[in-house]
C-alpha positions in Angstrom: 0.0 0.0 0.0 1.6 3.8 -0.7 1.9 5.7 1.9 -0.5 7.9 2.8 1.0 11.2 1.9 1.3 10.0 -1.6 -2.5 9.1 -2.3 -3.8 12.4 -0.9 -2.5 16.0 -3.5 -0.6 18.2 -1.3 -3.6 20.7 -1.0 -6.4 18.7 -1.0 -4.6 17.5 2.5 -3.6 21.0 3.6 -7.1 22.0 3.3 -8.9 19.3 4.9 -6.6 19.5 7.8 -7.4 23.5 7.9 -10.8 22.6 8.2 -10.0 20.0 10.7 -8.5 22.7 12.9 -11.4 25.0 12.7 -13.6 22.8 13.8 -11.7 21.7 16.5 -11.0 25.5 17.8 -14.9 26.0 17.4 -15.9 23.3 18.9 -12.6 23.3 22.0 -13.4 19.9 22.7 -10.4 18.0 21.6 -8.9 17.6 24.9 -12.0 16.4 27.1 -11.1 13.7 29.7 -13.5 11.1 28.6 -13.0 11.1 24.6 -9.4 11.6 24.3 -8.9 10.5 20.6 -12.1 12.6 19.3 -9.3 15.3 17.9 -12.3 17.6 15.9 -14.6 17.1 19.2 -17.6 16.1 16.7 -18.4 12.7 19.4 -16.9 10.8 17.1 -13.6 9.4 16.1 -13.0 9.0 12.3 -11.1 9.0 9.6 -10.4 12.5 9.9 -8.5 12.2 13.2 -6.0 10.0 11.3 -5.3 12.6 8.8 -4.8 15.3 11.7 -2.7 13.3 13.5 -0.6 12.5 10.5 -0.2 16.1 9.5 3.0 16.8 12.4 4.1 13.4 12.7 7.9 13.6 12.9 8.0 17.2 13.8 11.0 17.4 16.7 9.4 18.6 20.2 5.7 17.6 18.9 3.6 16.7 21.9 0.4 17.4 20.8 -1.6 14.3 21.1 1.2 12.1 23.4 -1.8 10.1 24.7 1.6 7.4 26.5 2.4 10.7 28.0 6.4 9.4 27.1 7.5 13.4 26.0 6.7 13.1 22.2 4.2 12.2 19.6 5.5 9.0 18.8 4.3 5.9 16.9 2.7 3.8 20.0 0.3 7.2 19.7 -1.1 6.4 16.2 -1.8 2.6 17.5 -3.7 3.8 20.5 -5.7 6.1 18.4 -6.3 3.7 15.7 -7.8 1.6 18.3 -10.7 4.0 18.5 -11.8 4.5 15.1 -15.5 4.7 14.9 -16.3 4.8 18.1 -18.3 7.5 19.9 -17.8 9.5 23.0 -17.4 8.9 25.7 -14.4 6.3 24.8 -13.3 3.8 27.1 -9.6 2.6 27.1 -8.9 -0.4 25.6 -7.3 -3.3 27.7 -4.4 -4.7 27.1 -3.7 -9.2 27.4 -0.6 -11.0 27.4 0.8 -14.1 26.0 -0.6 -14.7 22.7 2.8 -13.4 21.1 5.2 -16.5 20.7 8.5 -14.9 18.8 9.1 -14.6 14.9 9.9 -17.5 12.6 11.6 -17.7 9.1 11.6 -20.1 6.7 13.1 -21.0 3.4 9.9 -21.8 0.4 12.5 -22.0 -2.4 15.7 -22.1 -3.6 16.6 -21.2 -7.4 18.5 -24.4 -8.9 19.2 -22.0 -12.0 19.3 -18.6 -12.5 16.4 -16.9 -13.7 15.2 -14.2 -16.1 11.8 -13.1 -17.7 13.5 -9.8 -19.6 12.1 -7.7 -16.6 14.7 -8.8 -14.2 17.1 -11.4 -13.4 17.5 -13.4 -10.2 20.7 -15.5 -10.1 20.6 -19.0 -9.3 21.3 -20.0 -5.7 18.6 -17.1 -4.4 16.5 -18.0 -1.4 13.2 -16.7 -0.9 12.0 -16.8 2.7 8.9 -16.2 4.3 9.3 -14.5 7.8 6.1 -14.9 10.3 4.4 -14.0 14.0 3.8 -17.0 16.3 1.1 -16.9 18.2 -0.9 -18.8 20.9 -4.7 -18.7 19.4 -5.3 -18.2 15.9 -7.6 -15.4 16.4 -5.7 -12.8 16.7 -4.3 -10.2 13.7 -0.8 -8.6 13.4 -2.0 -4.4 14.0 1.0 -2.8 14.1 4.5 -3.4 13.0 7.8 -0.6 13.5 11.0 0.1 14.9 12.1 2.9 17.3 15.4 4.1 19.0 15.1 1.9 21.7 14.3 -1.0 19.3 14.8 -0.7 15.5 12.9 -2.3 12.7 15.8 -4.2 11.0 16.3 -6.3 8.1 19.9 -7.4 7.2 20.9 -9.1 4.2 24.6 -9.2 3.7 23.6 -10.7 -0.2 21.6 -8.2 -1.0 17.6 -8.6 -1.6 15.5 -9.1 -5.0 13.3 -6.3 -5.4 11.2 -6.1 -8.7 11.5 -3.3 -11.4 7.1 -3.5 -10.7 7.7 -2.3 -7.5 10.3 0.3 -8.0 8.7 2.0 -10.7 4.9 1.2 -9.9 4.4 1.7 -6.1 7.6 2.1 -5.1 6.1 0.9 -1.1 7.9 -2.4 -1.1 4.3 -4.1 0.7 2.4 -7.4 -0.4 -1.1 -5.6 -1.3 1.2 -3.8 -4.2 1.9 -7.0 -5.5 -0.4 -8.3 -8.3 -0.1 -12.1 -8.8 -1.3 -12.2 -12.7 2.3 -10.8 -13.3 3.4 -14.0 -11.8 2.7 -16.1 -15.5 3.8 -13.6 -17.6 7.4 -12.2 -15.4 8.1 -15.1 -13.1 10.9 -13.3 -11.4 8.2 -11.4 -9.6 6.9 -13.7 -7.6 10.5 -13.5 -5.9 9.8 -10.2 -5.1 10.5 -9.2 -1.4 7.4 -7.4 0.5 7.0 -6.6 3.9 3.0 -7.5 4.9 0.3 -7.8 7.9 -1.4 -11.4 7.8 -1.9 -11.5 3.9 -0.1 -12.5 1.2 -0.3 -11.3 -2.7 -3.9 -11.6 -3.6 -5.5 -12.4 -0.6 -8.0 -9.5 1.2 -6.2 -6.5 2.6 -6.4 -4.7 5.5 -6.4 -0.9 5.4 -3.0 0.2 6.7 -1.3 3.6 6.9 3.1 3.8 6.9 3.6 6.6 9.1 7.3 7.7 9.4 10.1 10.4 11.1 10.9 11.4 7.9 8.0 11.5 4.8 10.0 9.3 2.5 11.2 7.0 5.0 9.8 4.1 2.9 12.4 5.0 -0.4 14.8 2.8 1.8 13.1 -0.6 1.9 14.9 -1.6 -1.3 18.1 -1.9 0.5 19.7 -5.1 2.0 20.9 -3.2 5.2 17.7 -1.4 6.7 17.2 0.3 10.0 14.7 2.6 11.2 15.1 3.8 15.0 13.6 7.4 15.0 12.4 8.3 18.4 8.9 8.8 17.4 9.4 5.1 16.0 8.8 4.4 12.0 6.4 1.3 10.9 3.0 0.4 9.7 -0.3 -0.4 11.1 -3.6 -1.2 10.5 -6.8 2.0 10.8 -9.9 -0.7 9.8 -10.3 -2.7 12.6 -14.3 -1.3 13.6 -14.8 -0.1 9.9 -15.1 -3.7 8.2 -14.6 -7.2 8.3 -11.3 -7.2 6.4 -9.6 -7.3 9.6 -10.6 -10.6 10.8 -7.7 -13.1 11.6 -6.1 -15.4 9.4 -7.0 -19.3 9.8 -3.2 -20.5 10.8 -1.0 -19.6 14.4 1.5 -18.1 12.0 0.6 -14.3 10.9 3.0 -13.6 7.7 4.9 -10.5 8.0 7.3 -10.9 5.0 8.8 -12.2 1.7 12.6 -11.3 1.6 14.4 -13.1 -1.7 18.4 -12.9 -0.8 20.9 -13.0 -3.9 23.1 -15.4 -2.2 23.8 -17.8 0.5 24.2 -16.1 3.5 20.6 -15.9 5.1 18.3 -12.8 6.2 17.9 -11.6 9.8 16.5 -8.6 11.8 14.0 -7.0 14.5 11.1 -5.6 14.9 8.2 -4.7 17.3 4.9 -5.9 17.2 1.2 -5.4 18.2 -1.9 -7.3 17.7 -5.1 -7.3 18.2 -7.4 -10.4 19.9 -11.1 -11.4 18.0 -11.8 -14.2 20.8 -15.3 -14.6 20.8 -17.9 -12.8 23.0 -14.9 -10.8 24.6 -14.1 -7.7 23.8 -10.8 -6.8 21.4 -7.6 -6.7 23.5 -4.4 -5.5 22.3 -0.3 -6.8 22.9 2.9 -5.8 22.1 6.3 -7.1 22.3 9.3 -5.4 21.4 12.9 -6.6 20.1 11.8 -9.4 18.3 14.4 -11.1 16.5 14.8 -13.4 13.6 17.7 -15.1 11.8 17.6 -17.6 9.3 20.0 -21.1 9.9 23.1 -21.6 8.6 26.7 -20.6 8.9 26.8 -16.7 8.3 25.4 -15.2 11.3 24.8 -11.4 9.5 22.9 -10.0 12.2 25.6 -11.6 15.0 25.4 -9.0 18.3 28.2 -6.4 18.4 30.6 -6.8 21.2 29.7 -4.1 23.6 32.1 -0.8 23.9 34.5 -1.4 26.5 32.8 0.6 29.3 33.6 3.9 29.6 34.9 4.5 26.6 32.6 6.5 24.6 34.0 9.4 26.0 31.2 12.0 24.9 28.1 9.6 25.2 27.2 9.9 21.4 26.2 6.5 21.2 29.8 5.4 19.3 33.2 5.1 19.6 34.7 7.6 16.9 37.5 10.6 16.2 35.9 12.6 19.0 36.9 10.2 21.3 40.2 10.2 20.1 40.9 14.0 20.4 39.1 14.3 24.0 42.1 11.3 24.9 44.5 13.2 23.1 43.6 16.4 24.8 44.2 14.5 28.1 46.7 12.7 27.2 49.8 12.8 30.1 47.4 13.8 32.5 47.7 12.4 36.4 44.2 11.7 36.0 41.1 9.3 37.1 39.0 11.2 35.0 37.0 9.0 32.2 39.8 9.3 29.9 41.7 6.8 32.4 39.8 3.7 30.9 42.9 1.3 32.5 42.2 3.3 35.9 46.1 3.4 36.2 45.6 6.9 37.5 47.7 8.3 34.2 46.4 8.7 30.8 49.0 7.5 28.9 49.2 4.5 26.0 47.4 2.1 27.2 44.4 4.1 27.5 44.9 4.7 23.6 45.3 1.3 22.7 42.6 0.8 25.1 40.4 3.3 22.7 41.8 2.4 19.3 41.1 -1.1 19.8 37.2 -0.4 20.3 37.3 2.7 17.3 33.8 2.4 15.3 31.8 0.8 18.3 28.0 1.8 17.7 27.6 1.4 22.0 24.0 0.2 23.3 
């Protein structure tokens, strides 16, 4: 699915979102205590709080609408007000269950014995296509809500490189299953290779209604990479806005929720992290929602590409940047000969002297968690 800034023409948006703020200064209801996701105070929450929402998302020191109350307008917002579309005030909170998520599981559906070309594109033999799901305990549950953020970022890491199709480059250029359209399949075969990111459906099947939301608005332009990260602080992902609208976003049949098609030019595997929410249809109860965060997948093998970092030695990023890098370097420099048990010591010898740079040099480039 495109993102949503690129279905909607620049001003069709900036006016709707005008009148969106009129009506909400008219009305001054936005922020009453019992219907806390009815933005325009109309009673209702709709579409049109999605859209206002959207309008500032990524926008540094935003808190307008920081319903987690965590500092910032941030992507766990966006779930919790998608949880409330079309429902009327006054609005209840949702509750929230635990163990139906089991982990993330990938698995190779086919390896190309020969290369293979259709004069679109050209996958070379010895590709693996994988298909990466969501365990959970009780098939009646969806996948909602899918991103990364600073704390945890939505990885994928593919030291081969991945097969994306020239279709989805040129035509969508969103990188998700509902852009796929399986009667290309006969006629370019490489396509049905083609990696895609997903909630519960493969090509073809029914599709939710979900909205990308990002720090950045073409955040999406690098999902045709082999080495992705997001990890804004106001998180980057996707998520689902239809849950009370129609039926589309009834679970699918198996314990295993697809997430993913990833096609790797090579032998050395796929593996990443992500968060995730869904959302429970048990029935006579009423929808619950869970989320668990820093799940990982890697596929078997003997690469490991997505193989933990050894940790900075302690101390040693010297300006708390997050890395070990030439800053670093100068503050030891700058200190260096000093009778000293300040942090450039990292040997605690009392002097910082050579071994404190070796100490340093040997942990140079260290992204530190």
């Amino acid at each position: 699915m495109t993102p949503w800034h690129h279905h909607i023409p620049a001003r069709i948006l900036q006016t709707a979102v005008c009148l969106i703020l009129i009506m909400t200064m008219a009305a001054d209801m936005a922020a009453q205590d019992d219907c806390p996701y009815d933005l325009d105070g109309d009673g209702v929450t709709a579409y049109n709080e999605l859209l206002f929402f959207m309008m500032d998302y990524g926008v540094d020191g935003n808190t307008d609408h920081d319903f987690n109350n965590n500092g910032f307008r941030d992507f766990e917002d966006a779930l919790m007000l998608s949880r409330h579309l079309g429902t009327n005030c006054p609005q209840a909170e949702v509750q929230a269950t635990t163990g139906n998520i089991l982990g993330l599981q990938i698995e190779p559906v086919d390896t190309l014995a020969q290369g293979l070309s259709d004069g679109n594109d050209t996958i070379p033999a010895g590709a693996i296509t994988y298909r990466l799901y969501a365990v959970v305990s009780n098939p009646e549950v969806t996948i909602s809500g899918v991103w990364g953020n600073a704390e945890f970022p939505l990885t994928l890491n593919a030291p081969d490189g991945l097969f994306f199709s020239s279709f989805q480059t040129v035509s969508s250029g969103t990188y998700f299953a509902s852009d796929v359209t399986p009667l290309l399949v006969s006629v370019f075969p490489t396509y049905g290779h083609a990696s895609w990111w997903t909630m519960n459906h493969a090509p073809g099947e029914d599709f939710q209604s979900q909205v990308t939301l990002g720090s950045t608005a073409d955040f999406m332009d690098d999902m045709d990479d082999g080495n992705i990260q997001f990890d804004a602080d106001m998180g980057d992902g996707w998520f689902v806005y239809d849950a009370v609208y129609d039926d589309m976003g009834l679970p699918t049949a198996s314990n295993l929720k697809l997430l993913g098609q990833f096609t790797t030019l090579g032998q050395s595997g796929v593996c990443g992290q992500l968060n995730l929410e869904v959302r429970t249809h048990f029935d006579g109860e009423p929808a619950q929602y869970e989320q668990a965060y820093g799940l990982t997948f890697a596929t078997p093998g003997a690469d490991t590409p997505c193989e933990s970092l050894p940790p900075c030695p302690e101390g040693a990023d010297l300006d708390q940047d997050g890395m070990i890098g030439t800053s670093e370097v100068l503050l030891m420099l700058a200190a260096f000969g000093e009778v000293t048990t300040g942090p450039e010591d990292l040997n605690g010898d009392g002097m910082v002297n050579v071994s404190d740079v070796l100490l340093l040099l040997g942990s140079f480039g260290m992204i530190c968690g």
